[in-house]
C-alpha positions in Angstrom: 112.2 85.8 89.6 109.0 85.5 91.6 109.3 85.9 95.3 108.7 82.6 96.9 106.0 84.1 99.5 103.9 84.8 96.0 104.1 81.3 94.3 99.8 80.5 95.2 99.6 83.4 93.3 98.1 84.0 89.7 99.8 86.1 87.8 99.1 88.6 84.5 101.0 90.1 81.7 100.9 94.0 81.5 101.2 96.5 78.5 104.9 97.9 78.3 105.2 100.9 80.9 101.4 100.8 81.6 99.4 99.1 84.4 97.2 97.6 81.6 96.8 94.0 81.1 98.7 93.2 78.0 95.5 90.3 77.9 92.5 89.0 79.1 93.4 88.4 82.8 90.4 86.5 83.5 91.5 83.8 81.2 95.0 84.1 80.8 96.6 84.7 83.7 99.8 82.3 84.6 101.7 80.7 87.8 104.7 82.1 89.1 106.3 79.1 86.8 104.9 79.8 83.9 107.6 79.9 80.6 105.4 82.7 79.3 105.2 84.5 82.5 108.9 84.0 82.8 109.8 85.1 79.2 107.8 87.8 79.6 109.8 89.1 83.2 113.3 88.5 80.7 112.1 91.0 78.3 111.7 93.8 80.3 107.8 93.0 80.8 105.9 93.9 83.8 103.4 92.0 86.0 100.3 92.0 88.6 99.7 89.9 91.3 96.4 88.3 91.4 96.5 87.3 95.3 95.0 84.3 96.4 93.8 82.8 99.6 94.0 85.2 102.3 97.0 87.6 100.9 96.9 91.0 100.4 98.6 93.7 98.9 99.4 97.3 101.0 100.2 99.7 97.8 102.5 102.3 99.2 104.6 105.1 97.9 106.0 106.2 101.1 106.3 103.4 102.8 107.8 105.4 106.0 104.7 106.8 106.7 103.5 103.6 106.8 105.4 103.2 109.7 103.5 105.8 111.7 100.8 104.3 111.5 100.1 101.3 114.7 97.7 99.5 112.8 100.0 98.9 109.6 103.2 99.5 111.5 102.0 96.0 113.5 100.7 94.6 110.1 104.2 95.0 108.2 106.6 94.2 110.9 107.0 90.6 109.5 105.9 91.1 106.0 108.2 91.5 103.1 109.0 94.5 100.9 109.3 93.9 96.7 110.0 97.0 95.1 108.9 98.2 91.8 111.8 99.5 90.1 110.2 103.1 90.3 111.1 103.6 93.7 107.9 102.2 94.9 106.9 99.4 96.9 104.4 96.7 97.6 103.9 95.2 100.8 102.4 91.8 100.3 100.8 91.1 104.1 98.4 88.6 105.2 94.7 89.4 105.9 94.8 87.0 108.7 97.8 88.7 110.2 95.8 92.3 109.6 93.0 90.8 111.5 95.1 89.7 114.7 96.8 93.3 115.1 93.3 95.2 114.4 91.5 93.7 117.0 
């Protein structure tokens, strides 16, 4: 269910069609293995990434214009896409990666 490029990360449980943790993140937050975190994802429940290490998250939605763009057009080209189900996307990148093709 979790894309295996995001197991390091921590993950939290959000309110039903909102982008609100459903609870305290800071102390309940779950790894990508997690029964609860799992449970949740059958039901119809939504997540956020907590990224860890030196991942990051570009939040696009239009990711073609991305493409326009050298700097993240370079960043990207061997990332990987997960959409959102809304016709949105995130494009989980590393910062390392975004420091080698800025400089």
């Amino acid at each position: 269910m979790i894309p295996p490029q995001l197991h390091g990360c921590r993950f939290i449980l959000l309110k039903p069609k909102r982008k609100e943790p459903l609870e305290y993140w800071k102390e309940q937050n779950y790894a990508h293995d997690s029964p609860r975190l799992l449970q949740h994802i059958r039901q119809g429940g939504n997540y956020g990434v907590m990224v860890t290490g030196d991942l990051c998250v570009l939040d696009a939605d239009n990711v073609p214009a991305l493409y326009d763009e050298p700097f993240f057009s370079d960043l990207i080209e061997n990332s990987f896409m997960v959409s959102t189900g809304r016709h949105r996307y995130r494009e989980p990148t590393s910062i390392s990666d975004a420091r080698t093709c800025h400089q």
